[in-house]
Each structure stands twice: as C-alpha cells, then as structure tokens.
C-alpha positions in Angstrom: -6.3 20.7 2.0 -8.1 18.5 0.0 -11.2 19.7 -2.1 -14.1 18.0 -1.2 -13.1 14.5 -0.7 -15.3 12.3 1.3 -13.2 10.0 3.2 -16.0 6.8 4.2 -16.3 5.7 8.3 -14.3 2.8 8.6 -17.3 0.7 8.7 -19.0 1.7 5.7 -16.2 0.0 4.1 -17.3 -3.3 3.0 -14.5 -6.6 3.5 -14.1 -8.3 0.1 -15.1 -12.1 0.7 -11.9 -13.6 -0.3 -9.5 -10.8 0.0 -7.3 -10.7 3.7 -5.1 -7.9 4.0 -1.8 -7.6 6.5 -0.2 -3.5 7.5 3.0 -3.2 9.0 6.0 -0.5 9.6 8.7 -1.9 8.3 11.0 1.9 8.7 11.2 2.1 4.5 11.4 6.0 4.9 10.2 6.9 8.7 10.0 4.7 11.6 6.4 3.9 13.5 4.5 4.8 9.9 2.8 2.3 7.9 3.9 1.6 5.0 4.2 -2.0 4.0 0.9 -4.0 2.7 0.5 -7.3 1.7 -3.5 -8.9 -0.3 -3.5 -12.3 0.0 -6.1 -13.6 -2.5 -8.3 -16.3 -2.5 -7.7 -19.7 -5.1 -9.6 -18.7 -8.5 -9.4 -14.8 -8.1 -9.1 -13.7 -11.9 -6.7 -10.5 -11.5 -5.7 -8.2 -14.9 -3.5 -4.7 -14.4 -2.8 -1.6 -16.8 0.6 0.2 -15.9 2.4 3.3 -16.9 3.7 3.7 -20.5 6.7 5.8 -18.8 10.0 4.1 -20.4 11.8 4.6 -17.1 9.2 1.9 -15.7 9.8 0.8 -11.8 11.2 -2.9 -11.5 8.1 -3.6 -9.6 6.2 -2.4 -12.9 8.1 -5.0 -14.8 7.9 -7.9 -12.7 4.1 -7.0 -12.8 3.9 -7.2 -16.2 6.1 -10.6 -16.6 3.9 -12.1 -13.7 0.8 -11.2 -15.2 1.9 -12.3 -18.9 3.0 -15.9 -17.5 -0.2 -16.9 -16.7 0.0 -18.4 -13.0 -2.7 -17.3 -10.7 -2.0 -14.3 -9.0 -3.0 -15.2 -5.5 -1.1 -12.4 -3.4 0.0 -8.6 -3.9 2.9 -6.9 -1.5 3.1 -3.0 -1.6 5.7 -0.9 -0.3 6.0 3.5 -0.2 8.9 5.2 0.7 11.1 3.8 -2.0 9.6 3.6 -5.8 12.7 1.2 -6.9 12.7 3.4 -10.0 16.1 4.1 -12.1 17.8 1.2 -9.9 18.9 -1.2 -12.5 19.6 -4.9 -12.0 19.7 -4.4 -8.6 16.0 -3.0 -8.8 14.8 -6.0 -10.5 16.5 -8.4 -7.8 14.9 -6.5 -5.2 11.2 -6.5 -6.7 12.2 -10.7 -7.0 12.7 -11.2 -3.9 9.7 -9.4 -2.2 8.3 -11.3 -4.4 10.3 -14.2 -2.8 9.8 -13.5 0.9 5.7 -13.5 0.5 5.5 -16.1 -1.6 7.6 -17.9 1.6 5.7 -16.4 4.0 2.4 -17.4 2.5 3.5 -20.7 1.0 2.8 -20.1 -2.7 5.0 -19.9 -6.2 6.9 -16.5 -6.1 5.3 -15.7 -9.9 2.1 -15.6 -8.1 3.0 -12.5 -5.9 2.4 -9.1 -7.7 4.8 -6.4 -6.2 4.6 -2.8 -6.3 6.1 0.5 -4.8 5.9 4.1 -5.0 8.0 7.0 -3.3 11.5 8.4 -4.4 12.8 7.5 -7.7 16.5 6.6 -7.8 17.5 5.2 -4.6 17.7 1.5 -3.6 15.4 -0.6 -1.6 16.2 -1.1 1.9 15.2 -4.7 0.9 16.1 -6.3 4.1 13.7 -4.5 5.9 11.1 -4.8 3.6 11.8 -9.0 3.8 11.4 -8.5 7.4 8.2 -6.3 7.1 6.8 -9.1 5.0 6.7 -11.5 7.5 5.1 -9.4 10.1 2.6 -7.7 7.4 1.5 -11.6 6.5 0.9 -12.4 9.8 -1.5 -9.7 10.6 -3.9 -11.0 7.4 -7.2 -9.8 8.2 -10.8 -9.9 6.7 -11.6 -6.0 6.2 -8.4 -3.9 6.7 -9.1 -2.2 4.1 -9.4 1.6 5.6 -5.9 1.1 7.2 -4.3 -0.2 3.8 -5.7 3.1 1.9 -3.7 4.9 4.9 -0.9 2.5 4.4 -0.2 3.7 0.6 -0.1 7.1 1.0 2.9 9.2 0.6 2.3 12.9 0.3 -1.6 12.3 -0.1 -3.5 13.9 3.1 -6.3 11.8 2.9 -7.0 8.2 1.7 -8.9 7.6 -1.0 -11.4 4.6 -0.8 -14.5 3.3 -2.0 -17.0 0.9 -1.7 -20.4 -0.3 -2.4 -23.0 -3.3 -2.2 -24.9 -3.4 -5.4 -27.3 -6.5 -6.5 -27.1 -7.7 -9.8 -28.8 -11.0 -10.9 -29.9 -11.9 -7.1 -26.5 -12.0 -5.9 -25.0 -9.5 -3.4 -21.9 -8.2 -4.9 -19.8 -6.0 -3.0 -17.2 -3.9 -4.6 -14.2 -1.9 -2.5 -11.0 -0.1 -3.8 -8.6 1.9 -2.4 -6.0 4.0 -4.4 -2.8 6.6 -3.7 -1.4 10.1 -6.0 -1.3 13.8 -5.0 1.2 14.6 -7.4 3.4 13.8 -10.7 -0.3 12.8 -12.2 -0.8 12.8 -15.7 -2.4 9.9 -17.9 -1.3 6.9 -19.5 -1.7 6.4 -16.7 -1.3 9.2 -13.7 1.4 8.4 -10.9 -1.1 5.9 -8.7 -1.7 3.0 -7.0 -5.1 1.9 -7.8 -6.3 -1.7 -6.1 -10.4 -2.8 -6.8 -11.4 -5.5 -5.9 -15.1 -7.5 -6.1 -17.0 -10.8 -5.1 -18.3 -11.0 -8.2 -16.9 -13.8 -10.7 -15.1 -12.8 -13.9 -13.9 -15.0 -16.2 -9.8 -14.0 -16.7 -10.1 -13.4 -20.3 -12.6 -10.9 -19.9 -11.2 -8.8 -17.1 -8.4 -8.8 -19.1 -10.5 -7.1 -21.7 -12.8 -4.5 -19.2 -9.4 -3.2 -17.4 -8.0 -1.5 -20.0 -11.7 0.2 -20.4 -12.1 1.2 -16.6 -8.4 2.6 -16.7 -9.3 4.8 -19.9 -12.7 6.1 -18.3 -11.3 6.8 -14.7 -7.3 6.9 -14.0 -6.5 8.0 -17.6 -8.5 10.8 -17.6 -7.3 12.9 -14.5 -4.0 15.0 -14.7 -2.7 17.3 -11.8 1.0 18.2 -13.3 1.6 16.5 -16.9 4.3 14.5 -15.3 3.7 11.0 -15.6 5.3 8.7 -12.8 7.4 5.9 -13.5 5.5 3.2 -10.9 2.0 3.9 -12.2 -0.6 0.8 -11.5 -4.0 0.1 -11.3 -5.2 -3.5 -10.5 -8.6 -5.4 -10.6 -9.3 -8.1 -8.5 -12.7 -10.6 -9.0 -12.7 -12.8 -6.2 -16.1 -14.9 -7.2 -17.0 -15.3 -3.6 -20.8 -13.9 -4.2 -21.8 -16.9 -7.0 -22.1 -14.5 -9.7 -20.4 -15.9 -12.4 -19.7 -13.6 -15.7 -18.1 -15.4 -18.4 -18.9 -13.1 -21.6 -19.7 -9.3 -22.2 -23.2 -11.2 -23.4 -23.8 -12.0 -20.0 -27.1 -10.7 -18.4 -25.6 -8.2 -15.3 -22.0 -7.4 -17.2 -23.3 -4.3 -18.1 -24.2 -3.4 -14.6 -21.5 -5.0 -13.0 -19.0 -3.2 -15.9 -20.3 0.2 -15.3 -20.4 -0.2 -11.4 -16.5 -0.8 -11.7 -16.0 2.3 -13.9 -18.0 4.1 -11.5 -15.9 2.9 -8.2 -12.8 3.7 -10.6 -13.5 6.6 -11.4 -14.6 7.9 -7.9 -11.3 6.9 -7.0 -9.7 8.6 -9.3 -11.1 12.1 -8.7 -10.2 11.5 -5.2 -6.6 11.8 -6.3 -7.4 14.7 -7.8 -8.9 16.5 -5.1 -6.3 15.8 -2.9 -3.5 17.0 -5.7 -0.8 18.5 -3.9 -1.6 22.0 -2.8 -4.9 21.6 -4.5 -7.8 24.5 -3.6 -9.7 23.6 -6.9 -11.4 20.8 -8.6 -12.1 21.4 -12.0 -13.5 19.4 -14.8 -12.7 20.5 -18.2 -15.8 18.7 -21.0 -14.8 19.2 -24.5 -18.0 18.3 -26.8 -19.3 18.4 -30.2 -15.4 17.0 -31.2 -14.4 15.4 -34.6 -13.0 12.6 -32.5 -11.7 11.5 -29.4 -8.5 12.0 -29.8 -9.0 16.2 -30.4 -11.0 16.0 -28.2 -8.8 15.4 -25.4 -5.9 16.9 -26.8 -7.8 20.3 -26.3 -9.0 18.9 -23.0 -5.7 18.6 -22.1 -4.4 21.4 -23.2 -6.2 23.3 -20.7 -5.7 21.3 -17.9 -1.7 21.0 -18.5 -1.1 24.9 -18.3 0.4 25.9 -15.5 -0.8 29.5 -16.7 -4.3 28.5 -16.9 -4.2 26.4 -13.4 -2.0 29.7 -11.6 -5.3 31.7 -12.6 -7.6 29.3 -11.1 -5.4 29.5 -7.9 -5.6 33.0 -7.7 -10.2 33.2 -8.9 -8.8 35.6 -11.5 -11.3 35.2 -14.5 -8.1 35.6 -16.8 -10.1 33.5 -19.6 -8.3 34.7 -22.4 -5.4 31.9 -21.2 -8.4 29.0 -21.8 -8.6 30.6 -25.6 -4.8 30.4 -25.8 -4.6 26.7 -24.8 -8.0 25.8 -27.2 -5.8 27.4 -30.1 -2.7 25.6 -29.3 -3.8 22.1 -28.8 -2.5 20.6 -32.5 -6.1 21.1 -34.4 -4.4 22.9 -37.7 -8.0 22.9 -39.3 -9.6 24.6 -36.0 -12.1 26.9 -37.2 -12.4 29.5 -34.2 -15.3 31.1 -35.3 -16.8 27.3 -34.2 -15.3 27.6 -30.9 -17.9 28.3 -27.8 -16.2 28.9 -23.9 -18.5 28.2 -21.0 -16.9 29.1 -17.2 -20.2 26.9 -15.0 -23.5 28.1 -16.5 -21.5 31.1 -18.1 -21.1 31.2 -21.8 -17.8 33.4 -22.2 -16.7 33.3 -25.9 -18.1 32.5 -29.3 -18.2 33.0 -32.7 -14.2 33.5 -32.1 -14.5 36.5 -29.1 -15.8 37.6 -26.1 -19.3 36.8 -26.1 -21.8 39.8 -26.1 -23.2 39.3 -22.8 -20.2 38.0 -20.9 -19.6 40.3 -17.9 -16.5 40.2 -15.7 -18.2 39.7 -13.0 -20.4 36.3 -13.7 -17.1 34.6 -14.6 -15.8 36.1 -11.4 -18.5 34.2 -9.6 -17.8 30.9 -10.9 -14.2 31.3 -10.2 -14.7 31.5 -6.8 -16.4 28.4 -6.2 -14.0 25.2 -5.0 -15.6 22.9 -8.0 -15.8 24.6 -11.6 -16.9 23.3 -15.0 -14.7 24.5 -18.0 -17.1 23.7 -20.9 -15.9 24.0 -24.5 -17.7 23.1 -28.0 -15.8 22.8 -30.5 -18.7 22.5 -33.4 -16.9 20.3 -35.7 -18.6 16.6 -34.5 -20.7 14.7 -32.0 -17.8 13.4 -29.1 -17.4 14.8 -25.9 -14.7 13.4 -23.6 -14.2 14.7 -20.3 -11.1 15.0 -18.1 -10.5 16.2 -14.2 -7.6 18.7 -13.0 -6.9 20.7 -10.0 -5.4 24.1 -9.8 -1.8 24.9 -8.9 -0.9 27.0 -5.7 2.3 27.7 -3.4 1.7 25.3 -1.6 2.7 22.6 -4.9 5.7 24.5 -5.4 6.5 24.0 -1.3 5.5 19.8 -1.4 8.2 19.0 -4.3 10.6 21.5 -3.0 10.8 19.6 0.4 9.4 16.2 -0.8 13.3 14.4 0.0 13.7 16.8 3.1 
C-alpha cells in the first residue's frame, strides 16, 4: 500500500494547452488493460530528456537519445508497458523504429520526430504488430486533458498513479504545469527505473531546457532510491509547449527563476511519489546528510543508508536497531571520516555523537519515531557546509513477493 501518496481528482488535473494525448489496449502483456500512450505535441514545443546511464540501455532509450541529438522537432511521444525491449538486440532497435514509424504515419509527421519509450520485462521481444495496431487506435482517441488516464496507462506494478499539476503566474501569464511519472521498483539514481513526462505552457527557448533538465533530474529523480538497482529503460522528459505567451530565452530572464524552481518542485513531487508507492513499501524515509565536505560524500553516505537492505529490513520491522545507520555512515568510502565528528538524529531524536550512543538517547524515543510511516534520518558529518538530501522506502515481504511473481 502506498505511503501517503496523494493521488489528485481527475479534474484538478490541469490539460496542457498544446499537448493531446490518445490511451489504448493494445494486449502488450494482458488484454482489456491500458497500456499504450501516444503525446502528440504542438509545432514549436522545445523538448530535452536525461536517460539511464545503465549500459544495457533499452532500444527505445537509444532511439531517444539519436532523436533528440538530431535536432528535428520532437512533435510526438509513443509509450508502451508490458515489454521494456531491453537486451533485444538489432531486433530491439527495429522495433523501437518502427513505432516510431507507425505514429509518425498515423500523425503525418517525420518518424525522427516521434520519441519512443517502454518499460516492463527486460529480455523478451516486442509484440510489435500489436503495438502498430495499438498506435493507430491510441492516435485516434487524441484528446485535450487525458492526462489522469495516461498516468494509469504507464503503470506496471505501481498501485497508484503518480501525477501532478499546478497553475502558477509568473510575469502576468497563466502558466500551467502537469506531469505524470511510473516506478515501484528497480529504483536507484542515475537515474531510478521511471518514466517521468512534464510538461508546461510556458515557452522555453531549446537550448536552455536543454540546460535546466539535467538540473531538475539531479534535484528530483536522481535523488530517490528504493532497491540500488538501476533499470535499463530509465527516462524523464520535459516538454515547454509556449501556449501561455511566456517566452524565456535566458537563465537572465525575469520569471526563470520561478518558473525553474516550479519545475523542480513538480519533479520532485513526482518523484517521491515513486517512492512512496515502492514496491511493498510501509515507510517513507528521507535520509539529510549536512555539514559535508562536498556533494559527492555527501551522498555517498546518503546513500549508503538508504541502499542497505539491513538498515531498510529494520525500518520494516520499527526496530530501533540504529547501530546498522552507524555501520553504513562508516562504510560509505570517507577514509579520512573522523567519527568523533559524526552526529545521528532518528526525527527530533539525536541518537549518537562524539562517536557513541549519545548520553540522553533512550530506547524508547527512537522507538517512537520508528513507528511513524514518514521518518527523517538526519546525520552531520562536521567536516563542511553541504547538505544533500535523498528519499528511500523500507523493504518488507511483500518486495520479496512482487519480484518473485513479477513474470507470473
């Protein structure tokens, strides 16, 4: 069940003025469900993309990347689940081509200007025929705000969508900014196994979404982890339609700031929505590491804690076992650590410092925090001034149940 996670009404979910999008069931994996999408895009819609760093990247990744790189408009996006066409070769490729090919027919645009993307079971082949028949039936159910149904459309062993949106004004224009995105599990940075798709009215010149994408991705998707497995298919797009008449060109522009931090914001919302709806997820737990020597130790002992499965089993079970938080602290990769530096905080409870238990700490205030759904693990390190922050879950039987049956 997931932890927390807000699911909007479907009409609190704002239409993107120049974004249509078309749902069908085109039988990938199950009959009767969902599970083909197609974004057709407005003419001048500046799109940019980060994708995973796996080496085993999807075909759909790659023809992403090439599509991207070429420098033709994106003006549509086609997503299948069921099938990640992952580890499928040349074939692979073909079949990412020529979803490519069947929208760009469908819609009556240049093939490089489709974006294609899929996510579900690595190593088996696309059932590409019906995915060229889905196409056709997904483009001719374009609509203005289907928004709610494509967040249900992308799911694969998520149990609730994740969307967001919001109206914010910036320089007397409306803007209005939606996203949906997709992960439960196989989540871990650089960037965690996701679909992420944002899109706004607002104008942004190409060159500098191309800039701010990579800067949304690092404060949002690339700092949540639920396993420390990261997925071969992993991609977060950004779409700026223009639609409103607020044009950005420069990061010197009055209203980028606001408009940059209101897309961090919506990415980052949709982010911790994949985390608290990780697969058999009771807890959502944000680890802040502060008072750093730099970012990078920072979030290597950030990540420490959130990557062990010994510290995650003990939130499952509330068990204030907090010596296993110590453990992963000391075994980050900071050979110059001095643990004497080192404070713990469980919530509002300061557990260790000056390299022990602290004096006050009592079994029973870190008890108390444990058994809350939402916990802050706080740690200073006392060797700098950075503090990063990342988000994790905890891991139960019911994880261990989801990727035992996931092909079943």
């Amino acid at each position: 069940m997931a932890v927390n996670l807000v699911v909007p009404a479907p009409d609190a979910v704002h239409a993107i003025s120049g974004v249509t999008i078309g749902i069908t069931a085109a039988g990938i994996r199950k009959k009767e469900r969902p599970d083909l999408t197609v974004f057709r895009l407005a003419p001048g819609t500046s799109v940019a993309g980060v994708f995973t760093t796996n080496r085993f990247r999807a075909a759909p990744v790659t023809v992403c990347e090439q599509h991207l790189a070429a420098g033709t408009p994106i003006e549509a996006l086609v997503i299948n689940t069921g099938n990640a066409n992952a580890g499928t070769g040349e074939r692979g490729m073909a079949d990412a081509q020529r979803m490519c090919s069947a929208t760009a027919a469908a819609l009556g645009i240049d093939a490089q200007s489709v974006l294609p993307f899929s996510t579900g079971v690595i190593l088996e082949p696309l059932p590409i025929e019906r995915i060229e028949a889905g196409i056709g039936q997904a483009t001719a159910a374009l609509a203005a705000n289907q928004w709610f149904d494509a967040a249900h459309s992308i799911m694969t062993t998520d149990t609730q969508p994740k969307i967001y949106s919001t109206q914010i004004q910036i320089n007397g224009h409306s803007v209005t900014i939606t996203g949906i995105s997709k992960g439960a599990g196989m989540i871990r940075p650089n960037m965690a196994t996701m679909l992420g798709y944002l899109a706004t009215d607002a104008g942004i010149a190409q060159p500098l979404l191309d800039s701010v994408v990579h800067e949304i991705a690092d404060q949002s998707f690339n700092r949540i982890t639920v396993d420390g497995d990261m997925s071969t298919n992993d991609s977060f797009i950004v779409m700026a339609t223009g639609q409103s008449g607020l044009k950005l060109q420069s990061d010197q522009d009055a209203g980028w700031s606001e408009m940059r931090d209101a897309l961090i914001e919506a990415a980052k919302d949709l982010a911790c929505k994949i985390v608290r709806d990780a697969e058999g997820a009771t807890k959502f737990i944000t680890i802040t590491v502060q008072d750093a020597g730099n970012q990078h130790e920072a979030l290597k002992v950030a990540y420490a804690i959130a990557h062990s499965p010994l510290v995650k089993t003990a939130f499952y079970a509330s068990d204030p076992n907090l010596g296993r938080i110590l453990a992963a602290i000391g075994y980050a990769g900071i050979d110059d650590l001095d643990v004497e530096s080192v404070k713990l905080w469980l919530g509002d409870v300061l557990v260790a410092s000056d390299g022990s238990r602290h004096s006050n700490y009592l079994e029973t205030d870190g008890q108390r925090v444990m058994n809350e759904s939402e916990i802050l693990v706080r740690v200073s390190l006392g060797r700098g001034s950075v503090t990063e922050t990342v988000y994790t879950s905890d891991f139960s039987h019911e994880y261990v149940s989801i990727n035992a049956d996931y092909r079943s």
